[in-house]
N, C-alpha and C positions, 0 to 999 in steps of 0.2 A: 389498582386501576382507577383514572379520576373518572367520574361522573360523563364528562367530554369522551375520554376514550372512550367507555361501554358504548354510549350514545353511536358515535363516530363506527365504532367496531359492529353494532346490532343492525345500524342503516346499510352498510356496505355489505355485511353479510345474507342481509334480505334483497340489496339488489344483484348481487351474485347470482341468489339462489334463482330468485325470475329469471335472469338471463339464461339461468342455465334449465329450467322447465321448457324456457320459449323457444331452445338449442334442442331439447329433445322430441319437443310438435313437429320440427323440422330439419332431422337430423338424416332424412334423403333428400334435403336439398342441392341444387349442383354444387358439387365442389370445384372452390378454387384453385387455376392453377398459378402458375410463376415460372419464372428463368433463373437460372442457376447460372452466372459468366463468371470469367477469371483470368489469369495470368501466370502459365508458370516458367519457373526463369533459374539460373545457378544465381544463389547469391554472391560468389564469391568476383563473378567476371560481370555480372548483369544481363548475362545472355540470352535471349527469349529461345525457349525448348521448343522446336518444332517437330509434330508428329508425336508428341507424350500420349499418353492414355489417361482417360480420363471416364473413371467408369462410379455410377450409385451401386451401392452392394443392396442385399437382402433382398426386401419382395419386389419392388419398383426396376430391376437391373436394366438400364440402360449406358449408353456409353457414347465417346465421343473423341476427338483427336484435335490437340491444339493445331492452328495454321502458323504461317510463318512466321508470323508476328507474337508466338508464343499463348495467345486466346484463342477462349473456348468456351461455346455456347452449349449450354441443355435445354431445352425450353419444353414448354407445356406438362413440368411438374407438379403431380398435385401438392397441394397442403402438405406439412408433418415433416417430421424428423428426422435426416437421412447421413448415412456414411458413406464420403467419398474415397476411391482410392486411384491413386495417381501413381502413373509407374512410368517410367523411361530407362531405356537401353545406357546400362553403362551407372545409370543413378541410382539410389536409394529410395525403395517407394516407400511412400508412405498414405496413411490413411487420416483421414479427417473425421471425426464424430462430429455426433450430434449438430449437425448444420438446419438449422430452423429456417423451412422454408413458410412464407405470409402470406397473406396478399397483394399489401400493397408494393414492399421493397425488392425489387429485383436483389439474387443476394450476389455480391460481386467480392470475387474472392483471392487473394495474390499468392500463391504456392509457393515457398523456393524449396529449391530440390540438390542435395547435397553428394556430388560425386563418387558412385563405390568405387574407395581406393585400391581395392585388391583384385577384386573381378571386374573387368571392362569388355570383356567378351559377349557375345550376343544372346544372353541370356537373362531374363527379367528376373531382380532378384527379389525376395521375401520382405513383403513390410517391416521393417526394423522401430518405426517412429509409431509410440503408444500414446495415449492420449495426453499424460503428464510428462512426456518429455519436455524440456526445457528447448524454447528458440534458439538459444546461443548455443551452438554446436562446439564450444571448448569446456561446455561445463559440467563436470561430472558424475558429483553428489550435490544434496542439497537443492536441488535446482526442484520448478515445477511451473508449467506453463499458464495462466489464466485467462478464461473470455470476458468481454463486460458484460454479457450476455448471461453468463455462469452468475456475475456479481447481483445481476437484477432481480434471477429467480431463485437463487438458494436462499434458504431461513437463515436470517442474522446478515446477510449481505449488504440490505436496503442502498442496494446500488453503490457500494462502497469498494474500492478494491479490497483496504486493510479492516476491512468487520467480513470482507470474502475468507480473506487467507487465515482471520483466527479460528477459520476450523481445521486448516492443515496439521498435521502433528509439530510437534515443538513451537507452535504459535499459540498465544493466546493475551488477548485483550488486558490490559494491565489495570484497565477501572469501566464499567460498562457505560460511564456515560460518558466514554472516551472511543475515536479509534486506533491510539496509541497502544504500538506491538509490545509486549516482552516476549523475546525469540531467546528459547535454550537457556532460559534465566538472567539476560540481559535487560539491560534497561532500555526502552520504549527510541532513547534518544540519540541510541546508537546503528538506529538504523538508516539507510541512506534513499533518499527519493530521483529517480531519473528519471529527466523526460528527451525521448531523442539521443542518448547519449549523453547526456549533460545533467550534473547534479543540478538539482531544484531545493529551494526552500521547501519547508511541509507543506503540503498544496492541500491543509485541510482549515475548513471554519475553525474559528478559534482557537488558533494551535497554542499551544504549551501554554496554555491557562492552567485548564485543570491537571495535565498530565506533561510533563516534557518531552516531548518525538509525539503528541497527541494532538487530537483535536474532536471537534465533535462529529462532523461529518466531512466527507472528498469535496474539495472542489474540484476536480477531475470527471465529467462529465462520460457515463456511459454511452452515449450517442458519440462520440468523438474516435478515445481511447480505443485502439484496436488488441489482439490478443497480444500478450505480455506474459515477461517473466518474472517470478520472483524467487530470491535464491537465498538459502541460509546456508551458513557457514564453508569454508573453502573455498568462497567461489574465485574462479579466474582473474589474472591477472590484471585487465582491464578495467575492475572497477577497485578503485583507491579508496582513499577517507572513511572506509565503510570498517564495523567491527561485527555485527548482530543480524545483519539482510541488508538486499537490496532488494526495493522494486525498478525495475526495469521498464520501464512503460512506452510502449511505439502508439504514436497516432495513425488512428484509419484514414485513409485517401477518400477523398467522396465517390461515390458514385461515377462510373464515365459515362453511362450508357443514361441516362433518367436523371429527373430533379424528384427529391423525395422530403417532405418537410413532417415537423412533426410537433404538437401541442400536448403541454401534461401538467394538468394542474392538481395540487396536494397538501395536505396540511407541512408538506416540509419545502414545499416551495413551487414556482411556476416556472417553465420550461418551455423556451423554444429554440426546435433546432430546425437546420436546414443542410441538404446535401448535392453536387451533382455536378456536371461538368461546365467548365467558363467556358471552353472552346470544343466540341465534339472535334476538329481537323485535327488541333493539337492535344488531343486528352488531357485536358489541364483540368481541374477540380478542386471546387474547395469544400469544405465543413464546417461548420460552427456551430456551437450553443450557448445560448444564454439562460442563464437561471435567476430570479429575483427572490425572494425569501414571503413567505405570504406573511409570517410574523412583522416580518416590515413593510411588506402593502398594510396590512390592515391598521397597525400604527399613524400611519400617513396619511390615512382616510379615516380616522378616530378624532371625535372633536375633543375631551379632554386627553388631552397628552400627559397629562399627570398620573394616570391610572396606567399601573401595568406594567410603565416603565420604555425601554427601548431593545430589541433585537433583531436586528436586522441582518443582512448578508446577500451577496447576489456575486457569481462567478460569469466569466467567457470563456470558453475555450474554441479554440480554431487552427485550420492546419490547408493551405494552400500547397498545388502541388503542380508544376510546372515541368513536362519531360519537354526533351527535345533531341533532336535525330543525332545529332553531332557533339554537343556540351554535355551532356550526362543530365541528370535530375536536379530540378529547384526546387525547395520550400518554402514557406514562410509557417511561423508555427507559433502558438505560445497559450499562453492561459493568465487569468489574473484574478484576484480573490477581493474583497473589500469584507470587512464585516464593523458591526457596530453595536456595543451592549451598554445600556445605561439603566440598570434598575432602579427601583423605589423603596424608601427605607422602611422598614416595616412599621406598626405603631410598639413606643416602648413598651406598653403594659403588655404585651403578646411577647415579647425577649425570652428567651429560655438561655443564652449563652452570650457571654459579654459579646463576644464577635458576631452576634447579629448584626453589633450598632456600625456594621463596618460594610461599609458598599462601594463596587471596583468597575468603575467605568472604565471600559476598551473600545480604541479603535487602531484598526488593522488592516495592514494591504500587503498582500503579496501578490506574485507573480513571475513571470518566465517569458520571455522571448528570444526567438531567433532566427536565423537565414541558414540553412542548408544546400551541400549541394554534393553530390553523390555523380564520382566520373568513371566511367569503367572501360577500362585499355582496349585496343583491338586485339591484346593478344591474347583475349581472355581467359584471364590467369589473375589478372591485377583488378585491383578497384581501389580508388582514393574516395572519403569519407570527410571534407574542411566543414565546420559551422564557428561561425559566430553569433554569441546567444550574451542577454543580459539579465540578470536575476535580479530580485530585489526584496527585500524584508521588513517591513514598516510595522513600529510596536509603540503606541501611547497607552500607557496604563496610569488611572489617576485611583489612587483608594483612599478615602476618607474616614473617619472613626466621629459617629454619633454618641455624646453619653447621654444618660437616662433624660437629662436636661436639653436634649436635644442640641447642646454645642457640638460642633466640628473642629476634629482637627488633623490635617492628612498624615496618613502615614507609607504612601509609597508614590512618588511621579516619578515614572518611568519615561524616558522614550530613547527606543531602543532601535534603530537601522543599518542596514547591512544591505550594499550595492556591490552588484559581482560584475566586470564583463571578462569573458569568457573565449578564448578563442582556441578551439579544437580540432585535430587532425588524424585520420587514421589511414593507415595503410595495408589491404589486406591482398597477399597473394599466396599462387601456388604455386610452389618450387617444384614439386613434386605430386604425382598423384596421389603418393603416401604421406606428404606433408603440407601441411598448410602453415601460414605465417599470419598472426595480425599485430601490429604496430601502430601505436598512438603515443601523442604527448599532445599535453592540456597547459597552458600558460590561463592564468588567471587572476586580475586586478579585484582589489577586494575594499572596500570603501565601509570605514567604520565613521558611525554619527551615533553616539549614545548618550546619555545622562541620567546616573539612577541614583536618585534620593531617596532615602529611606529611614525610618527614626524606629528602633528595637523597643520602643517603648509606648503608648498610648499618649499623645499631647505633650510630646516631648518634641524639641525641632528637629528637622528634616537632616541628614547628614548624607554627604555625598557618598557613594561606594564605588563610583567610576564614570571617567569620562574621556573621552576621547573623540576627535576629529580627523582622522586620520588615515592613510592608504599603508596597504602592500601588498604583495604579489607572493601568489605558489607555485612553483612548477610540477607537474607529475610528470611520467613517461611510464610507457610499458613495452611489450613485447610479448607474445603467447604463442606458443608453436603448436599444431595438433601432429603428431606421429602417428600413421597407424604402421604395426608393427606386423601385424597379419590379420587375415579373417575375424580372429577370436580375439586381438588385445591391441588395445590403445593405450600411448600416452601421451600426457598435456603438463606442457613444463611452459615457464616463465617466470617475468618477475618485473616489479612493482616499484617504480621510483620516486619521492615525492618532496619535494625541501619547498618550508615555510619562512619568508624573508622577513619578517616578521622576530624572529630569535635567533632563524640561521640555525633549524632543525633540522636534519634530512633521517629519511627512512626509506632503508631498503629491504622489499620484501621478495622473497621466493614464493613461487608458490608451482606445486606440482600432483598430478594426478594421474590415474591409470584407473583402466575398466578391461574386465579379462570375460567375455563370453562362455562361460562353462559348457554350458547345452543350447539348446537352438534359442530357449525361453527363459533363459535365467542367466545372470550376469552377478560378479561381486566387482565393487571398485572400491579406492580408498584415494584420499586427497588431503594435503598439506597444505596451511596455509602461512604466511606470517602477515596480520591485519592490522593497520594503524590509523588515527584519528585524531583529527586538532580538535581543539575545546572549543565553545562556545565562546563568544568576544565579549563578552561580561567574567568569563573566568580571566582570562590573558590583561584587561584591564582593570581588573578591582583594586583600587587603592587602600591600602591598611594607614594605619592611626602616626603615619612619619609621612604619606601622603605621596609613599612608592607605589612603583606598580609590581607589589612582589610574585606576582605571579607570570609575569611577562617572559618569563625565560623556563617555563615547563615544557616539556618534550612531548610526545606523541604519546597518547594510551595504545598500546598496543597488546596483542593477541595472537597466541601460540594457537592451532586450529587443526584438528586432525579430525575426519570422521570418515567411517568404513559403511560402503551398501549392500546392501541385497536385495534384487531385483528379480521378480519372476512376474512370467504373465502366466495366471492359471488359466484361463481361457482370452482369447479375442478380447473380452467384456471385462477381463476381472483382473486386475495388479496388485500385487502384493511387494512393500517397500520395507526395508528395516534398514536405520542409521543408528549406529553407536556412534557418539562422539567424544570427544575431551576437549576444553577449552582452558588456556593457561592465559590469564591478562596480567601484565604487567605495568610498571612505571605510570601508575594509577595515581592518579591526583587524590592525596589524605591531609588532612591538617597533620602537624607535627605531635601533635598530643590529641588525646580522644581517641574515638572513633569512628568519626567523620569521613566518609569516603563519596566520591564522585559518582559512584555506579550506583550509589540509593538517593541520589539530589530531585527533589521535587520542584525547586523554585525555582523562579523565570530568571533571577539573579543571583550573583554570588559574594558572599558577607565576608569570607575568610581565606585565609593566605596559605597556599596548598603548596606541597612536593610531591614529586614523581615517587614515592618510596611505597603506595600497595598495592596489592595482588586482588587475584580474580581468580575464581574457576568454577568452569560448569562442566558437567558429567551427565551423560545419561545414553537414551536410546527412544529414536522414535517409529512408531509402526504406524502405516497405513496399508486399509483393504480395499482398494475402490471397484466400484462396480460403473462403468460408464453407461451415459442412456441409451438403450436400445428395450423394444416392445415397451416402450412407455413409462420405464419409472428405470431410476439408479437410486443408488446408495453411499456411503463413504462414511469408512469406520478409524478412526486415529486415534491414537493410544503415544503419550510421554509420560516418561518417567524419569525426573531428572534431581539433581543435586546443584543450587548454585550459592556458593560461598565467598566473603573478600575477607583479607587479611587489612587491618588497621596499624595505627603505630604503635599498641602494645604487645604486638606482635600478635595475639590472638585473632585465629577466624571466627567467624560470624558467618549466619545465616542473611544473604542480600534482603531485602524487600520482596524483591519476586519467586523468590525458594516456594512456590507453592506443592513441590515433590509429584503430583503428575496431576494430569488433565485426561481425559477423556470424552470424545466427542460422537456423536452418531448424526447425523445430516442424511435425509432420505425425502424421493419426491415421486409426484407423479402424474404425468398430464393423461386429461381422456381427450378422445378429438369426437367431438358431434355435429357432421357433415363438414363445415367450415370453420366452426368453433373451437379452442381449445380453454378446456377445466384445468389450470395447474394446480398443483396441494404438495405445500412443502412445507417438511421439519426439521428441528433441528436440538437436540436433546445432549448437555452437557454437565459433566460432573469434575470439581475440581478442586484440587487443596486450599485449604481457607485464607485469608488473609496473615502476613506476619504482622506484627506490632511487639513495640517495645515494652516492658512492663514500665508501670508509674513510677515515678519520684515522690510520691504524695508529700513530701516535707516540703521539698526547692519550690513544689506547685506551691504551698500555702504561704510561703515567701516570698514571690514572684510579686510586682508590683500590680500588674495587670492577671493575674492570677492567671496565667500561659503556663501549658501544663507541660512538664517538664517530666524527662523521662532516663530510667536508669542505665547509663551510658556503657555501663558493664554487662548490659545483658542485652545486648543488638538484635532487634527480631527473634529473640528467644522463643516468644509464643505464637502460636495460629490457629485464629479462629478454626469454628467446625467447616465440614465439605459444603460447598457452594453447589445449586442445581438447577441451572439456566436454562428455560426452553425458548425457543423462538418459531415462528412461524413467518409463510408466505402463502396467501392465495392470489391468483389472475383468474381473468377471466378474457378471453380476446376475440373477438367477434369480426368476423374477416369477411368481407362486402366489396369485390370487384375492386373498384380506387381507393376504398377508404376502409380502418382496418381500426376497433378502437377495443382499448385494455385498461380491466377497472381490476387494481390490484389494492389490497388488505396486507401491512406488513408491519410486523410487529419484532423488540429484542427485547431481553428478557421479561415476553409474557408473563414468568413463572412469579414476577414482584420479588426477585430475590434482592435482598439485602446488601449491600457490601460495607463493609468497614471503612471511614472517611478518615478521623484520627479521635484520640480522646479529646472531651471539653470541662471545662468547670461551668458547674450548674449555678448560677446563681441564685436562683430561690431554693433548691436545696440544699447548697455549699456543697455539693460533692462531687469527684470525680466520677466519671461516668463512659462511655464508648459510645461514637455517635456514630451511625448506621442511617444510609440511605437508601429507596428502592428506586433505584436509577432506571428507566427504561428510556426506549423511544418506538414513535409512532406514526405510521404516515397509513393515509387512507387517499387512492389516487385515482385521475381519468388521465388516459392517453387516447388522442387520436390522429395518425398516419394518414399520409397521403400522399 
C-alpha cells in the first residue's frame, strides 16, 4: 500500500468512524420515510396488469393493488431493506429482494410478470422467480441476474459490472489491474457486451491495453444501468458472436414521479447524474451521467505538465424514454468513453529492464448509440422490438523505445477504428399459452480504418502488419421457442444464423434446452449449445512478407457447449446451484507450425498468418451457495473446478493461459441501520490457482538482439506459480436527512497486495533471467450526495 493510500484509507476511516458515534447520540431520531411506485405489465404483449397484488413481506407487511393503468403506490415507508411480492391471477409471482428504501429517491420500480402456462384458473400460484434467476425467460442454465446497486456495495465490485460477476462461480478476473473475464477457461476476449440488445464495443477505460476483452474500469455508469443479466455458456439463441458470456445490460428509465440528481466526487473520478420526468402528462423521462476522471482534472490544473505524465478519462451515459397511447415506446439511448494516457520516461540510472526505455502513449473513444422503439399488438399476444443503433471504436497507440542515451526510436503506431451501424428487429409472440416464440434478425455495416506499424526489433524501421479502409456487412437471424410441456418440465429449442460478407462464412447454430421440476424446490436442467465468433479486424487483415491478406478467408471459432444444473432452494433466503459443463472449440485460429494459438493472444495486434486447424476444451463444474439479504447481512460462497486445454499444430495439448484448475470465493456483508443512517461492512475473500508461464529459453534469450526473452515453445504453460489470496473490501456510510441523503464509502481490490505474474524480463545490471511480479490493486475513497 503507497503512503497516499494509508493516508487516504486512515482519513476516511476516522471520518466514518465520527459519523458513525454522531448516528449512535442520535439513533432515536425520526426516521425517514419514502414511496415505494412501479409498473406491472406482461412483457410479452405490453399489457398493463390491473388489480395485481402488490404486497412488503416480513415485519413492515403492507400491500396495495395496481389501477388500470397497471401502477402502484406504497407510501410512507420507513428507511431499510425490503422484499416485495407480486402476484396475479393466471401469472407467475414473483418476489423482489433486497429493495433499498433512502430518503431522498422515491424508488420506482417496472415488474413484468410472465403467464402460468398450465394453470390459468383462479388461483394464485407459488413464487417460482428467486433472486438469481435470469431476466430472459428462454434461458436455462448458466444465466444469473445482476443489480447496480449489488455492483456498488459488494467487496471487489467498485461499481463495475465485470469486477461484480468475478465473484460468480466459473468467473474470475484474468489480471487484477484488469476487468477482463476469463469464464470457464476462456479468454477475457471472447466475451460479448450488450446494450439494449445490440452488441457494443468493450464499454471499459482502457480496453485491451493490458488485457484483450479488458480494461481498467466500466464506463457504464451505475446510476443509469438498470438490473441485468449475465450468462455463461449455453445461452439462447438470440445472442450470436458470443463464445465465453454475455452481459446483457437494460438501462433504467428515470424517474416519472420526481426529479432526483446526484454528486460524487473520488479519487477515481467525479460524477454527476440526473433523473426524472420531461413531461408528468406524457411520462416521458430521461437519465444521464457524466463522469470526468480526477487524475485528469488535476493534470489540467497542474502548472508543470511534465511531472507525472497524462491520464485522463471521462464517460456519458443516458437513456431517453418517450411512451405514448397508440405508437408503442421510444428511446434514445447510448453511452461514450474517451480516455487519454501519456506517461513520462523514467530517469536511465533507475532502468532495471531494457523495456523501461519504452513508453506507450493512447488515445481512445468509444461508444454506442441508438433509437428504439418497442410496439405491442392489441391482441396481446405480439410485440415488435425495431432499433437502430451505431457503435464505434477508436484506437491510437504510439510506443517509443528510449536507449540508455536517451535516443528514440518507435516501435509500434497504431490506429485502429471500427464503425458499426446497426439495424435490429425482433418479434416476439404467443401462439399458445404453452408456447411462446421470439424472432430477430440483425443486418449490420461494419467500417474498418486501421494501420499498424510495428518493428520486432529495437531501432529497427517500422513495418506495416495491416491496413485497410474498407466496409462489410453481417447478417444474423434467430428464432427461440419456449415449450412448456407441463407443470414440472420445460423446453427451449432454436437456432442461430450468421454469414460474414467479408469471406462469405456462414454459421449455423442450434441450440436447445430443457428444465424438469423434480420437487416443489429443486429443478435439474441441461442445455446445448453450438457458439461461434468472427475475429478481431487486425486478425482478418494482417498482411504477411508477399503483402496478402492471408488471413482473410478464416472461418468462425466456434464452440461445442453442453452444461447440466441443479437447482434447489434450501430456504426462501438460501440457493444452492451446481453446473457441470464440457466445452469443445474448434476451427481455432493456430500458426501452421509452433504452438501459437488464438485462445492465449495477448496483443492488441496480430504478427502471423493463422488456420482454422486447433482445438479447445474446458471441463469442469461450478457451485454456488447464496444467502440473499434479509435481517441485515448475506453471504455468497462459489466454488470452480475446471480444466482448460488447446490443441496446437503438433498435434499436442497444452495447458491455455487461464488453466488456473479452481478458484474459490467467499463475499459476505453487512448493514446496521442507526435511526436514519446506514453502517455497510463488506468482504470479500478469494483463493485461486497461480499463474501459468512458459518455462525459459535461456540460450535464444542470450541471442536475441534486444535481449526479449524467449520462451520453450515445447512446453506451453507447463508451470504455475503458487495459490493466489485476494482480499477485498467495502465500507459506506449514508446518512439520510429529509431531501438530502449523503454516502462516504472506502473501497478497496486486492487489499491483500497480492502479487501477480506480469511475464519474465532480462535484468540488465544483473544479466539474468528473472519473473516479474506486480502488486496491482485499486483504490477509491468517495462522497456522494443526493437530492
Amino acid at each position: 500500500m503507497t503512503k497516499t493510500e494509508a493516508y487516504s484509507m486512515f482519513v476516511a476511516l476516522l471520518l466514518i468512524i465520527c459519523l458513525f458515534a454522531n448516528s449512535m447520540l442520535h439513533a432515536q431520531s425520526k426516521k425517514v420515510h419514502q414511496t415505494i411506485s412501479g409498473f406491472v405489465f406482461d412483457p410479452a404483449s405490453g399489457r398493463a396488469l390491473q388489480d395485481a397484488s402488490i404486497e412488503i413481506m416480513g415485519s413492515y407487511p403492507i400491500s396495495t393493488k395496481t389501477n388500470i393503468d397497471g401502477r402502484f403506490i406504497l407510501e410512507n415507508i420507513p428507511m431499510g431493506r425490503y422484499e416485495l411480492k407480486i402476484s396475479f391471477t393466471g401469472y407467475e409471482s414473483l418476489i423482489i429482494k433486497e429493495v433499498l428504501v433512502a430518503s431522498v429517491n422515491q424508488i420506482y420500480i417496472e415488474v413484468p410478470m410472465y403467464e402460468n402456462t398450465i394453470t390459468l384458473q383462479e388461483v394464485e400460484s407459488k413464487p417460482k422467480i428467486h433472486q438469481t434467476k435470469p431476466l430472459n425467460p428462454f434461458t436455462i442454465v448458466g444465466g444469473q441476474t445482476f443489480s447496480p446497486e449489488q455492483a456498488s456495495r459488494f467487496a471487489g465490485g467498485m461499481d463495475d459490472p465485470a469486477r461484480l460477476v468475478s465473484t460468480y462461480a466459473g468467473v474470475t478476473t484474468a489480471s487484477m489491474s484488469s476487468n477482463g473475464l476469463s469464464i470457464r477457461g476462456n479468454a477475457p476476449n471472447l466475451l460479448q457486451w450488450r446494450l439494449e440488445g445490440i452488441e457494443i464495443p468493450s464499454p471499459n477505460h482502457f480496453s485491451d491495453i493490458n488485457v484483450l476483452g479488458g480494461g481498467l474500469l466500466s464506463a457504464l455508469s451505475n446510476n443509469v444501468i438498470g438490473n441485468s443479466d449475465f450468462l455463461i455458456g449455453s445461452f439462447p439463441s438470440e445472442y450470436t458472436n458470443a463464445l465465453s458470456g454475455v452481459f446483457d445490460i437494460k438501462m433504467r428509465k428515470g424517474n416519472r414521479q420526481q426529479h432526483h440528481h446526484s454528486f460524487q466526487l473520488g479519487l477515481l473520478g467525479i460524477d454527476l447524474a440526473s433523473e426524472g420526468p420531461i413531461s408528468k402528462s406524457s411520462n416521458a423521462t430521461y437519465i444521464i451521467n457524466y463522469r470526468y476522471s480526477t487524475t485528469g482534472l488535476l493534470e489540467k490544473i497542474r502548472k508543470d505538465k511534465n511531472i507525472g505524465g497524462k491520464l485522463g478519462y471521462q464517460d456519458l451515459n443516458f437513456n431517453l424514454n418517450f411512451p405514448t397511447k397508440k405508437s408503442g415506446l421510444f428511446s434514445i439511448w447510448g453511452f461514450g468513453l474517451v480516455d487519454e494516457v501519456a506517461p513520462i520516461l523514467d530517469q536511465t540510472s533507475s532502468r532495471k529492464y531494457l523495456d523501461d526505455g519504452i513508453l506507450s502513449a493512447a488515445d481512445q473513444q468509444s461508444g454506442a448509440a441508438g433509437i428504439s422503439h418497442h410496439y405491442f399488438f392489441k391482441n396481446n399476444k405480439t410485440s415488435l422490438k425495431s432499433t437502430f443503433a451505431t457503435t464505434y471504436s477508436g484506437n491510437h497507440i504510439l510506443e517509443e523505445f528510449y536507449d540508455i542515451e536517451s535516443h528514440k526510436s518507435p516501435t509500434t503506431d497504431l490506429t485502429y477504428n471500427t464503425t458499426n451501424l446497426i439495424i435490429s428487429s425482433t418479434l416476439q409472440h404467443r401462439f399458445h399459452p404453452n408456447h411462446i416464440n421470439k424472432t430477430g434478425v440483425t443486418f449490420t455495416n461494419i467500417h474498418y480504418d486501421m494501420h499498424v506499424d510495428h518493428t520486432p526489433y529495437y531501432g529497427q524501421q517500422l513495418i506495416n502488419f495491416a491496413h485497410s479502409n474498407s466496409r462489410t456487412n453481417m447478417v444474423s437471424a434467430y428464432s427461440n421457442s419456449k415449450l412448456t410441456i407441463s407443470e414440472h418440465f420445460t423446453i427451449i429449442g432454436g437456432f442461430n444464423v450468421q454469414h460474414l460478407m467479408l469471406n462469405k462464412n456462414t454459421a449455423v447454430e442450434p441450440r436447445v434446452g430443457v428444465n424438469w421440476n423434480v420437487l416443489p424446490r429443486r429443478s435439474i436442467s441441461a442445455a446445448y449449445g453450438l457458439h461461434s465468433r468472427i475475429e478481431r479486424p487486425d486478425v482478418y487483415f494482417f498482411k504477411n512478407n508477399e503483402d496478402e491478406l492471408s488471413n482473410r478467408d478464416l472461418a468462425f471459432l466456434k464452440s461445442h457447449q453442453f452444461t447440466v444444473g441443479y437447482n434447489q432452494e434450501i430456504t426462501p433466503d438460501m440457493h444452492l446451484k451446481i453446473e457441470p459443463y464440457f466445452q469443445l472449440l474448434y476451427d481455432v485460429p493456430i500458426t501452421d507450425t509452433g504452438n501459437y494459438s488464438i485462445l492465449n493472444s495477448t496483443d492488441f495486434y496480430t504478427t502471423q498468418t493463422l488456420i482454422n486447424r486447433g482445438k479447445g476444451k474446458n471441463f469442469g463444474v461450478d457451485l454456488t451457495l447464496s444467502k440473499s439479504f434479509k435481517k441485515g447481512y448475506y453471504y455468497l460462497l462459489t466454488t470452480s473446478l475446471f480444466t482448460s486445454k488447446y490443441k496446437a499444430a503438433d498435434g499436442q495439448w497444452y495447458n491455455t493461459r487461464y488453466n488456473r484448475n479452481y478458484v474459490f470465493n467467499f463475499l459476505a456483508g453487512k448493514e446496521w441501520i442507526f435511526g436514519s443512517d446506514i453502517l455497510g461492512v463488506n468482504f470479500k475473500a478469494s483463493t485461486l490457482g497461480g499463474q501459468r508461464y512458459t518455462p525459459v529459453d535461456e540460450a535464444a534469450t542470450l541471442l536475441h538482439p534486444d535481449k526479449e526473452v524467449q520462451y520453450d515453445a515445447n512446453r506451453m504453460f507447463e508451470k504455475q506459480f503458487h495459490s493466489m489470496f485476494i482480499g477485498d473490501f467495502t465500507l459506506s456510510y449514508k446518512i439520510n436527512r429529509g431531501r438530502f441523503s449523503h454516502t462516504f464509502a472506502l473501497k478497496s481490490v486486492n487489499a491483500t497486495k497480492q502479487k501477480e505474474y506480469i511475464q519474465h524480463k532480462f535484468n540488465i545490471i544483473t544479466q539474468t533471467i528473472e519473473p516479474y511480479f506486480a502488486a496491482n490493486s485499486l483504490f477509491n475513497v468517495s462522497y456522494r450526495i443526493d437530492l
